[in-house]
VOLO-249406 format. One record per residue: residue in one letter; y, x, z of N, C-alpha, C in turn. Coordinates in steps of 0.02 Angstrom, whole numbers, padded with zeros to 5 digits, always signed. Atoms other than C-alpha are relative to their C-alpha. Layout:
{'A',{Y,X,Z},{Y,X,Z},{Y,X,Z}}
...
// end
This chain:
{'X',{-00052,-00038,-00036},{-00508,-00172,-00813},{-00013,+00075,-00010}}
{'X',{+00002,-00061,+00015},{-00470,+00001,-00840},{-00020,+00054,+00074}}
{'X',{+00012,-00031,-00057},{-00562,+00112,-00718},{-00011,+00077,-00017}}
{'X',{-00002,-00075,-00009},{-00555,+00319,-00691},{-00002,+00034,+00039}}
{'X',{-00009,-00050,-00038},{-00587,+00458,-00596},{+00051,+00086,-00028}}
{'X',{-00031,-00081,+00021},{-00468,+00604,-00588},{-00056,+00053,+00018}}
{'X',{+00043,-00044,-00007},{-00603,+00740,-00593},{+00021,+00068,+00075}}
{'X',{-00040,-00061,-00038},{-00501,+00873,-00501},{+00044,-00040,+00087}}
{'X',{-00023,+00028,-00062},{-00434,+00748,-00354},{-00078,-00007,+00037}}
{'X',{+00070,+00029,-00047},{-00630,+00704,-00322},{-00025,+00071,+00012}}
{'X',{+00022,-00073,-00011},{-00669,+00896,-00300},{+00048,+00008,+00029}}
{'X',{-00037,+00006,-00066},{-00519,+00900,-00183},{-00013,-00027,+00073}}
{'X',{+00023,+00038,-00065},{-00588,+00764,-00065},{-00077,+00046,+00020}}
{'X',{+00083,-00036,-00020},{-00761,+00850,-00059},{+00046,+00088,+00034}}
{'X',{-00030,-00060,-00034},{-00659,+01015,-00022},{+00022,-00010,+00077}}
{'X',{-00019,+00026,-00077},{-00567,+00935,+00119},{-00036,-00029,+00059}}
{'X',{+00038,-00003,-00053},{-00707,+00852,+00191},{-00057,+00062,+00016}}
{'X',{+00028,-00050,-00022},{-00806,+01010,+00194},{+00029,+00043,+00051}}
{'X',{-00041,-00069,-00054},{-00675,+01115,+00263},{+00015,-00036,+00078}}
{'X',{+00001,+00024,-00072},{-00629,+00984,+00390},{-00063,-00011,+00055}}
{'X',{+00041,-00002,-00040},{-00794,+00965,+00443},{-00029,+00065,+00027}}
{'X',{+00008,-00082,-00039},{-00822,+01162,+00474},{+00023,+00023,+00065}}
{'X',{-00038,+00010,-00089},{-00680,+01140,+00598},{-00010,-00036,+00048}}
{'X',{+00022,+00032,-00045},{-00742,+01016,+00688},{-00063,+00033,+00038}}
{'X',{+00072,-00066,-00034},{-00912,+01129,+00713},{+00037,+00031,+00042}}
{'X',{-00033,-00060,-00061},{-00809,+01261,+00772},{+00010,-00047,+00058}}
{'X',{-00021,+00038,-00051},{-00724,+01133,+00885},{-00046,-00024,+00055}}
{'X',{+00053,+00044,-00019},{-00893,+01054,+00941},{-00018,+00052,+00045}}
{'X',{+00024,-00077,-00039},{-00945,+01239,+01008},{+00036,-00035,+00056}}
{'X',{-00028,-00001,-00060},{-00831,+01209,+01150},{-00004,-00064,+00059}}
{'X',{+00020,+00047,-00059},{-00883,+01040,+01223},{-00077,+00024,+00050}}
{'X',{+00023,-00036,-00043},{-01049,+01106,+01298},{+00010,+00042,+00030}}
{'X',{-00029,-00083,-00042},{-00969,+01285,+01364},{+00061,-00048,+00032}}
{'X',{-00033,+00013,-00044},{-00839,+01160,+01457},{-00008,+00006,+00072}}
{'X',{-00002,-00016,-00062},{-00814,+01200,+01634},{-00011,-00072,+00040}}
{'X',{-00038,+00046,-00030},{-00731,+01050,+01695},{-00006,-00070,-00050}}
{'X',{+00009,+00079,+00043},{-00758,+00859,+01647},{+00079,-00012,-00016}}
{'X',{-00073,-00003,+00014},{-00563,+00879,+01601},{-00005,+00011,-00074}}
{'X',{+00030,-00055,+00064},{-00630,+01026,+01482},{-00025,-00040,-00067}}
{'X',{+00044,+00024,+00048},{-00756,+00942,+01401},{+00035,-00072,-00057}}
{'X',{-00028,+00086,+00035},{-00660,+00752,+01379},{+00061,+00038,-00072}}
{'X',{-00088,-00036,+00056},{-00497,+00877,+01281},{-00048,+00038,-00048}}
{'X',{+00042,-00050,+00067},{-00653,+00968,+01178},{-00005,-00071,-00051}}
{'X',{+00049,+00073,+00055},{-00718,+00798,+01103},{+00043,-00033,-00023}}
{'X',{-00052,+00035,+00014},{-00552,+00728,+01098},{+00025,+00031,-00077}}
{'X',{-00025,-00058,+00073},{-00490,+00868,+00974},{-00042,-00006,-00054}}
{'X',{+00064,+00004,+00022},{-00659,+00867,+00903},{-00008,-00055,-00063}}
{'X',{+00002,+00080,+00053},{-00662,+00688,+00837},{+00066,-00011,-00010}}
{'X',{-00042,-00009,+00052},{-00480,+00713,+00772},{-00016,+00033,-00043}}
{'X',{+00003,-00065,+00075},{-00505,+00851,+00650},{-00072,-00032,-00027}}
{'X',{+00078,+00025,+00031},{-00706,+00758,+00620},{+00044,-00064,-00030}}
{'X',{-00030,+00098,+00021},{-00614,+00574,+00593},{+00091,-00008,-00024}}
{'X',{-00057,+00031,+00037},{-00441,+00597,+00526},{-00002,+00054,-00050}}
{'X',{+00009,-00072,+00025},{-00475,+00787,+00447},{-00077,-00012,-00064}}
{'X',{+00040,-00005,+00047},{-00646,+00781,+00370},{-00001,-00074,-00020}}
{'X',{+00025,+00054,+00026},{-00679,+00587,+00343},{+00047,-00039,-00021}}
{'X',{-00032,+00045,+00007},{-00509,+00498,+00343},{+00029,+00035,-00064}}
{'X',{-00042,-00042,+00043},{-00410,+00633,+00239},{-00052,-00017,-00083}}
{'X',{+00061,+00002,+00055},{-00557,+00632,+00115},{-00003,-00086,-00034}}
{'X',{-00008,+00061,-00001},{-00552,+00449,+00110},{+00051,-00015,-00058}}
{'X',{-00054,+00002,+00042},{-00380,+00444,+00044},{+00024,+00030,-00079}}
{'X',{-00005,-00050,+00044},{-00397,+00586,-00055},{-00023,-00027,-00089}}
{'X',{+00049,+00056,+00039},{-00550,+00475,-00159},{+00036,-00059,-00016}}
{'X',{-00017,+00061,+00028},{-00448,+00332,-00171},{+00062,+00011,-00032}}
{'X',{-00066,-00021,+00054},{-00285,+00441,-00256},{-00050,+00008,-00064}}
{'X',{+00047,-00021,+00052},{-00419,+00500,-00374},{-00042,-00058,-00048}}
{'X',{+00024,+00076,+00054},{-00467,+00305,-00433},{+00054,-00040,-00037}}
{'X',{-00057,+00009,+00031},{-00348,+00263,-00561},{-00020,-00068,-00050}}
{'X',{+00028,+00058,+00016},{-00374,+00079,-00593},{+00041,-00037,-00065}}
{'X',{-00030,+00051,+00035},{-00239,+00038,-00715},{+00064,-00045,+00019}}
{'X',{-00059,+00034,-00022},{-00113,-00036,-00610},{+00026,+00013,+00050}}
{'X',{-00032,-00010,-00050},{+00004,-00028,-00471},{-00037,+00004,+00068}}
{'X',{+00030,-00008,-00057},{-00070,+00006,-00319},{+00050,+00025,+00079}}
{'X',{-00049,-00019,-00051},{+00022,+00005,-00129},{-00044,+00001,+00066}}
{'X',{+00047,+00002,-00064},{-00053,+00031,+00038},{+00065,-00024,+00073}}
{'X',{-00041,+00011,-00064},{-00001,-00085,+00204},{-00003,+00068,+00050}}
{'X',{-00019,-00092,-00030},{+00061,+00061,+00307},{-00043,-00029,+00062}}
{'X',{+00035,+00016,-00063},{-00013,-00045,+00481},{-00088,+00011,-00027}}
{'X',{+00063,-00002,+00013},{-00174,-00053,+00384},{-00044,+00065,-00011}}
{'X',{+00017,-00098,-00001},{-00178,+00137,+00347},{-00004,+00023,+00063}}
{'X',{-00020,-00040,-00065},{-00130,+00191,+00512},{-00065,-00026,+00048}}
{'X',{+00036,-00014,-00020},{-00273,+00083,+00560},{-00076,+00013,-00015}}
{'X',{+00068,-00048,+00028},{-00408,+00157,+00466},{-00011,+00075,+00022}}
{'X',{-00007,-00045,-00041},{-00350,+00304,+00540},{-00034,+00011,+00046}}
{'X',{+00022,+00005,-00093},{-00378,+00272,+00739},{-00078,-00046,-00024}}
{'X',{+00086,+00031,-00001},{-00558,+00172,+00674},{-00026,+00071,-00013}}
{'X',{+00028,-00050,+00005},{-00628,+00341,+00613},{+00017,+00066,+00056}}
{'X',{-00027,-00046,-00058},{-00537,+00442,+00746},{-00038,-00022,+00062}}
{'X',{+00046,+00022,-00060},{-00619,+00320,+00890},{-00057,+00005,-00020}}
{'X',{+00070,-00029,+00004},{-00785,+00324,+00798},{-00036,+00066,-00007}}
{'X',{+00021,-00078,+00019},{-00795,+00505,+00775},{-00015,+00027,+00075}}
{'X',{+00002,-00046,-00073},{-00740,+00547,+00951},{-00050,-00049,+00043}}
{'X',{+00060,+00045,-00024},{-00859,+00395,+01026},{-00061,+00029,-00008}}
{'X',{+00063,+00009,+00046},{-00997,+00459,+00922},{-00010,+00090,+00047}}
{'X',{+00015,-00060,-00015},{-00954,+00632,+01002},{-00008,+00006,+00055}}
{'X',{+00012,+00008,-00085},{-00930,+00591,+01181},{-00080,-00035,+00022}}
{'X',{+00068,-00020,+00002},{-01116,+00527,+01169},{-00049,+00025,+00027}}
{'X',{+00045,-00055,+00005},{-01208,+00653,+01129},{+00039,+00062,+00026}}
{'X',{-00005,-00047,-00029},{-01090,+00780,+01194},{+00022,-00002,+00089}}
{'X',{+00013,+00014,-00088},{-01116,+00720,+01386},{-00065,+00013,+00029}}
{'X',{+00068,-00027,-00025},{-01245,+00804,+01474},{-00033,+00046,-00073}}
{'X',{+00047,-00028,+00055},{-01403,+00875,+01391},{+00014,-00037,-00068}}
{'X',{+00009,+00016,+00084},{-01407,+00845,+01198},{-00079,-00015,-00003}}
{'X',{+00070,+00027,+00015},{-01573,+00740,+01164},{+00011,-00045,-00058}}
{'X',{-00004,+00046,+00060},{-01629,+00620,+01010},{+00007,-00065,+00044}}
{'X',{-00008,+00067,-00040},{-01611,+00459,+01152},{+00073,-00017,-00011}}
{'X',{-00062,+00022,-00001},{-01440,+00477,+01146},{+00034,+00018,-00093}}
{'X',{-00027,-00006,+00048},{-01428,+00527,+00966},{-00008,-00063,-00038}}
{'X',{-00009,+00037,+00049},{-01471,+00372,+00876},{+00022,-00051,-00004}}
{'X',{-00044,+00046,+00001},{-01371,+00247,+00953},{+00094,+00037,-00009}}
{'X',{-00051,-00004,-00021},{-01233,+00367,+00945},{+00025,+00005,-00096}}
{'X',{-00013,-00004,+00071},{-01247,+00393,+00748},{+00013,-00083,-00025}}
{'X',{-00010,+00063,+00032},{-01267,+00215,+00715},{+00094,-00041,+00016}}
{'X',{-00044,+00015,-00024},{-01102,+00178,+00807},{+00041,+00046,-00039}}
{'X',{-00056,-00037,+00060},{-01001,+00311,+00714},{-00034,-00011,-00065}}
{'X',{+00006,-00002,+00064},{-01092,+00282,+00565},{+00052,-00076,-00026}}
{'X',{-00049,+00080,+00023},{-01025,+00095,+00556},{+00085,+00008,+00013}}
{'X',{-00052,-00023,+00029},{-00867,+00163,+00598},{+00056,+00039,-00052}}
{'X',{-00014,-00035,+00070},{-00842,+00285,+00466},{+00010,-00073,-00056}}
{'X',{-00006,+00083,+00067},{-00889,+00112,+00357},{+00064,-00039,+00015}}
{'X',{-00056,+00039,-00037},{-00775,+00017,+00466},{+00078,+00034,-00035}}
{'X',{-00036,-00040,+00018},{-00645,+00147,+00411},{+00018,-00009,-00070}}
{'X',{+00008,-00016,+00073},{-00678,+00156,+00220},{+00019,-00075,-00018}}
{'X',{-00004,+00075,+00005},{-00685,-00028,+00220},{+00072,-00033,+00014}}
{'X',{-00069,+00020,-00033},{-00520,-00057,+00321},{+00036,+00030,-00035}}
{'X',{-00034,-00024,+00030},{-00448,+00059,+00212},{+00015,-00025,-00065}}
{'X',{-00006,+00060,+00073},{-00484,-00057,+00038},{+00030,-00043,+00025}}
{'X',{-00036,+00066,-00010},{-00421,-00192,+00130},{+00072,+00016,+00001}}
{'X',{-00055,-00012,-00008},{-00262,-00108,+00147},{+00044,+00003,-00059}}
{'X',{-00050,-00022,+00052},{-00216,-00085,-00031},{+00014,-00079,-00007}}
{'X',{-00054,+00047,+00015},{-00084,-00196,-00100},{-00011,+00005,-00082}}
{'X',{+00015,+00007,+00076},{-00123,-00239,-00298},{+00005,-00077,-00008}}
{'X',{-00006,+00081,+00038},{-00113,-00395,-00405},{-00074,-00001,-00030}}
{'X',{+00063,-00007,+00002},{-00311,-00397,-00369},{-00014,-00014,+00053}}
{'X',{+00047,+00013,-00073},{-00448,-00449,-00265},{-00065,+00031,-00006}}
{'X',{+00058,-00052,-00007},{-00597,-00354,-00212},{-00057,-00039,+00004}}
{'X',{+00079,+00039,-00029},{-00774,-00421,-00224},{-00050,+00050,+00014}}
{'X',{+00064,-00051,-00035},{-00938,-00321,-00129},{-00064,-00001,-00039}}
{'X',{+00073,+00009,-00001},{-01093,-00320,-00197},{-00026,+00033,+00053}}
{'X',{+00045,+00012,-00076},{-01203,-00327,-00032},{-00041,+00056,+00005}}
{'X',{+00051,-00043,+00010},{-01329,-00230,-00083},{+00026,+00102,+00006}}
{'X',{-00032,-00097,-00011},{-01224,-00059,-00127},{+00047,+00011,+00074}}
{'X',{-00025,-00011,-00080},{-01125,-00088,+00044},{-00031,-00028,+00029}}
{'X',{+00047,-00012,-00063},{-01269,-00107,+00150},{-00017,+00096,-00021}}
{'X',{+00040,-00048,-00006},{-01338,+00043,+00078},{+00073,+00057,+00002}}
{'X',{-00067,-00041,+00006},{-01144,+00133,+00070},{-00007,+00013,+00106}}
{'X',{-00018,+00014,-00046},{-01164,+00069,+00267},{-00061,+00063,+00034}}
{'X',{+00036,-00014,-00009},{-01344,+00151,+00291},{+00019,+00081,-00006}}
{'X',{-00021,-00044,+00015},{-01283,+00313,+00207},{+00061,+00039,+00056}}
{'X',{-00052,-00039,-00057},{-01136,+00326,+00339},{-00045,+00034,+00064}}
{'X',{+00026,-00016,-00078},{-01254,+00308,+00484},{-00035,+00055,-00002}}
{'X',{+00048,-00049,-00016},{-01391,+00443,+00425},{+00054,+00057,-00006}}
{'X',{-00057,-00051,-00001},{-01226,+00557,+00390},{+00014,+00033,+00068}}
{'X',{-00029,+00006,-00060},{-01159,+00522,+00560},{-00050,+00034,+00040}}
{'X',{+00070,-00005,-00016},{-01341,+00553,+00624},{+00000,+00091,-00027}}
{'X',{-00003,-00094,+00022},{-01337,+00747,+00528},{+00065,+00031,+00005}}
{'X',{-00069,-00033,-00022},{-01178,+00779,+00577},{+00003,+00027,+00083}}
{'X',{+00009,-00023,-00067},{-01210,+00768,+00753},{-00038,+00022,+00013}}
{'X',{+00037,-00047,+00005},{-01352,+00842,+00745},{+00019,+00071,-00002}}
{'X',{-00007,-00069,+00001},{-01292,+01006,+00684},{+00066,+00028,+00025}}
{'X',{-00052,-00021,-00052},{-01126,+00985,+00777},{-00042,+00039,+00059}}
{'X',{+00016,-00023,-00074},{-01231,+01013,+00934},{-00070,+00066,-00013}}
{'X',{+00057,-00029,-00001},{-01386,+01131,+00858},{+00025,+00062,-00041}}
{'X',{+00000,-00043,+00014},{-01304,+01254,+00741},{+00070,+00026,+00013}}
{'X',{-00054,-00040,-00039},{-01229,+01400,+00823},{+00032,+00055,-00059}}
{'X',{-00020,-00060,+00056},{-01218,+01548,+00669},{+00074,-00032,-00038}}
{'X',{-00036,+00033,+00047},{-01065,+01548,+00556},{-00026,-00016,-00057}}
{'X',{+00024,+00012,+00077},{-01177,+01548,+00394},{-00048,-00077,+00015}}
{'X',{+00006,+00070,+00014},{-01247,+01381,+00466},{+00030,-00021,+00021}}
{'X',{-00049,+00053,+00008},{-01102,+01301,+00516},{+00023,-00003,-00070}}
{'X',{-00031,-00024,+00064},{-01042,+01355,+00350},{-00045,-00050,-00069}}
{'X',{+00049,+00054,+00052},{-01204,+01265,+00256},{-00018,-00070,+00039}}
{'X',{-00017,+00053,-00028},{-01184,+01128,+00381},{+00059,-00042,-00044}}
{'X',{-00086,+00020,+00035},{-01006,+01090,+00310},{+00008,-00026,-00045}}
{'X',{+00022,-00003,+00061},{-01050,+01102,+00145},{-00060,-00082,-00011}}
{'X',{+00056,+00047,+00024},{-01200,+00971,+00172},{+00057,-00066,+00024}}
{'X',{-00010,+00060,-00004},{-01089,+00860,+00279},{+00056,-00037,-00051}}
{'X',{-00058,+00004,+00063},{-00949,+00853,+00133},{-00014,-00040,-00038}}
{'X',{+00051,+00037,+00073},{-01101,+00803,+00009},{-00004,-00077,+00033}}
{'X',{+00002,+00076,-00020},{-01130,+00656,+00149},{+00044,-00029,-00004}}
{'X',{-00068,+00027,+00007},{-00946,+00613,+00167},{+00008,-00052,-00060}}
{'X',{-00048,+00005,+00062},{-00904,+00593,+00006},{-00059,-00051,-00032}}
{'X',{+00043,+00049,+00041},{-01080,+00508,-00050},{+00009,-00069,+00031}}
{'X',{-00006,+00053,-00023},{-01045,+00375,+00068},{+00065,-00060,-00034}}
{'X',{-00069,+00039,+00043},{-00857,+00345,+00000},{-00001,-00008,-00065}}
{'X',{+00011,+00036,+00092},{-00914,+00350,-00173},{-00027,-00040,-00003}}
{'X',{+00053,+00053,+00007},{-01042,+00237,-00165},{+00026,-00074,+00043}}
{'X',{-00040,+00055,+00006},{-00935,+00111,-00070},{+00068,-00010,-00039}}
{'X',{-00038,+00003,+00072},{-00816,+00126,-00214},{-00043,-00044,-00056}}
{'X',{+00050,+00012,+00033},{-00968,+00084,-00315},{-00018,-00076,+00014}}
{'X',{+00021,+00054,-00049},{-00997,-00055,-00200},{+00055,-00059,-00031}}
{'X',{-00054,+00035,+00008},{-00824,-00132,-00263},{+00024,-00020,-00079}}
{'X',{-00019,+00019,+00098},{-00774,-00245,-00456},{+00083,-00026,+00044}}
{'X',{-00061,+00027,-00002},{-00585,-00296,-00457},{+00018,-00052,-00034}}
{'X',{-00002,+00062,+00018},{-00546,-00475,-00502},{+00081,+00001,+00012}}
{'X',{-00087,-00004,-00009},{-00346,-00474,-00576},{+00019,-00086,+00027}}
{'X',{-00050,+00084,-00018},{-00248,-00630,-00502},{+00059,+00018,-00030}}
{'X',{-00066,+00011,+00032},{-00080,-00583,-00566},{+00053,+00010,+00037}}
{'X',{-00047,+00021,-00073},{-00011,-00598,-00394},{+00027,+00061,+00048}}
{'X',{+00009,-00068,-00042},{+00048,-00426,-00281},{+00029,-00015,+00055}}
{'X',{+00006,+00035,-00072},{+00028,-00485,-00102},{+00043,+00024,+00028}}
{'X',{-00048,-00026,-00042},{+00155,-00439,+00042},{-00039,+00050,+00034}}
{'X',{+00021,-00062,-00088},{+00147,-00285,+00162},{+00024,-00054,+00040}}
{'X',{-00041,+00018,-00062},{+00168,-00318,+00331},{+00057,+00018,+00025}}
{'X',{-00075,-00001,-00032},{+00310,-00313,+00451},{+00014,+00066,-00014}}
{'X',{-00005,-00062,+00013},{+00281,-00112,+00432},{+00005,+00032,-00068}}
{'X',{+00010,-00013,+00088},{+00286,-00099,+00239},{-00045,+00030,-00031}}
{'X',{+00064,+00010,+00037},{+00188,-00042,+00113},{+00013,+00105,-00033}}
{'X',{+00003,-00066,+00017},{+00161,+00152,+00060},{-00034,+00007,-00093}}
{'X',{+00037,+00037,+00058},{+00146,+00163,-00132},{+00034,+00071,-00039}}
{'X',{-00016,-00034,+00057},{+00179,+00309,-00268},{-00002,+00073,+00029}}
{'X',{-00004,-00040,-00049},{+00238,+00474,-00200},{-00010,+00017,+00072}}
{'X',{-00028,-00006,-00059},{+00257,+00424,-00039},{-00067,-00010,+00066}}
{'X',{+00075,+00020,-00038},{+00048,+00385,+00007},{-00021,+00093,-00017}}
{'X',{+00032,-00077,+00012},{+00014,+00573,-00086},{+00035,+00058,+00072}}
{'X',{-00040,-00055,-00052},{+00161,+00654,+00035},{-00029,-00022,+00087}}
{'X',{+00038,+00012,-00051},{+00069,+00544,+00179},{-00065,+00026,+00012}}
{'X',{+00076,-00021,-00030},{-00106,+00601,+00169},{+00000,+00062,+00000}}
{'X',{-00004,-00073,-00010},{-00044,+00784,+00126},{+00043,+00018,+00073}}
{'X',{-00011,+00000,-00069},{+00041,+00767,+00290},{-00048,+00020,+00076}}
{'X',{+00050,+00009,-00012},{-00109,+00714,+00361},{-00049,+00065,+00020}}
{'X',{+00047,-00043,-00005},{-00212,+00860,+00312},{+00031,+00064,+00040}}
{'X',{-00031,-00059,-00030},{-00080,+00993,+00352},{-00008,+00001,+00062}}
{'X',{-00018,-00011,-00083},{-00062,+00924,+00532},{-00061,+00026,+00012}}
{'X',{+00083,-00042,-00019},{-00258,+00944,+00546},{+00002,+00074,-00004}}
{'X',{+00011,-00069,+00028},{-00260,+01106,+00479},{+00028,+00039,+00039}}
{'X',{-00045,-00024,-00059},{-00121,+01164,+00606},{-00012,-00018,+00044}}
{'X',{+00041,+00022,-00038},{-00203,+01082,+00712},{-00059,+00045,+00034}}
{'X',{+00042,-00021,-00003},{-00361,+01161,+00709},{+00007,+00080,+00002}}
{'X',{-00001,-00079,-00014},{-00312,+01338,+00680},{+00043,+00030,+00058}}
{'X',{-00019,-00003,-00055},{-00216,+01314,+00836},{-00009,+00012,+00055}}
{'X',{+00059,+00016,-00061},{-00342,+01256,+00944},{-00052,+00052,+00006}}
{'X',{+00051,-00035,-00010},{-00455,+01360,+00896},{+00021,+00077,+00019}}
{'X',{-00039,-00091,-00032},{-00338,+01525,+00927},{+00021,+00001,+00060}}
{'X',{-00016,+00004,-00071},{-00324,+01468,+01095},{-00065,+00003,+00044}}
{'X',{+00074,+00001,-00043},{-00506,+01439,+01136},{-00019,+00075,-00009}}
{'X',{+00007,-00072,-00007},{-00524,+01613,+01069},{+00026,+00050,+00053}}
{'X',{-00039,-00059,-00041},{-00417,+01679,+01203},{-00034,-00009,+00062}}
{'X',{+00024,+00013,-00060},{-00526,+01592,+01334},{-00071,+00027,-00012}}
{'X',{+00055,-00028,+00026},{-00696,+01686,+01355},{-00058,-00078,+00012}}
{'X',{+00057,+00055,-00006},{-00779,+01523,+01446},{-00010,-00049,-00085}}
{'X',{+00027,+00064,+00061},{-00739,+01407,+01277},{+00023,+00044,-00083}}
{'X',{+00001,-00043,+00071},{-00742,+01563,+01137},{-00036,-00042,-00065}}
{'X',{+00033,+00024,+00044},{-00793,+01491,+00980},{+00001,+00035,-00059}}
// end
């Protein structure tokens, strides 16, 4: 089977998850400086959107426009939407955590392992979603260790969500968690051979997203983040308690 990377789409996803994960830093600033357990629940909430549909989901998608297998390819739209809300609940799970109370390593390593398997959970739910005249087989071995790779990610992510305050290390934060992002989704790529059947399965009741219309979805995607984020964050600027 004919397999490829577009060079210039896989240096897109690493862009996007860098940049999305910068914003989420910023974002992260503002759950400890919350006032109000109101405060804090709408910091982490925001937080693990722009971390789980911005840096990890967007990126996701981005990596799998950029694998050019040779054949038709369609994505169930219910199955997208929920790869989505899995990285969106494990991001913000993973953040509510560690960002309740003091920040300690007790609460950090059940909270990485839980977003880390979601991130997988995510990446994973997201192969299952495509629509091809193909079937996917695992080798075990590269998705355990695709699975392992999420969690120590998840694990240095929250970490320096909650420890670095400077912009030049959120900035080389970003940058590192991008490198994790993206090593995790390549390597469960890696994880995956395609076995043709001949056959191109049904979407569900919600249909199936396939040509133009998955690129104009995930660039959707990023924009809302992006407007999103420079939103939020020009609002916390106006508040001195949650300045970031």
């Amino acid at each position: 089977m004919f397999e490829q990377y577009n060079l210039q789409l896989v240096l897109l996803s690493y862009i996007i998850s860098a940049m999305g994960s910068y914003a989420a830093l910023q974002l992260v600033t503002a759950i400890p400086a919350a006032a109000t357990r109101v405060e804090r629940r709408r910091a982490i909430l925001l937080a693990g959107v722009v971390l789980g549909a911005g840096a990890i989901w967007s990126m996701h998608f981005v990596g799998m426009l950029a694998f050019n297998m040779g054949m038709t390819v369609s994505y169930d739209v219910l199955g997208t939407l929920a790869s989505v809300l899995v990285a969106v609940v494990a991001c913000t799970l993973g953040l509510a955590i560690v960002g309740t109370g003091e920040f300690n390593f007790d609460k950090l390593l059940p909270a990485s392992v839980f977003m880390g398997a979601g991130v997988a959970g995510m990446h994973y739910s997201g192969m299952a979603s495509m629509l091809m005249p193909a079937e996917i087989d695992y080798d075990l071995n590269i998705l355990i260790i695709s699975v392992l790779i999420a969690v120590v990610a998840a694990c240095a992510a929250l970490w320096m969500a909650f420890n670095m305050r400077g912009t030049l290390q959120k900035l080389g934060s970003a940058l590192l968690m991008g490198v994790a992002v993206c090593g995790m989704h390549y390597t469960g790529m890696a994880a995956a051979t395609y076995r043709m059947t001949g056959v191109m399965p049904e979407a569900g009741w919600a249909g199936a997203l396939s040509g133009d219309y998955i690129e104009v979805f995930v660039g959707t995607i990023v924009v809302a983040i992006a407007v999103l984020t420079l939103g939020v964050m020009r609002w916390y600027r106006q508040r001195p308690l949650l300045a970031v």
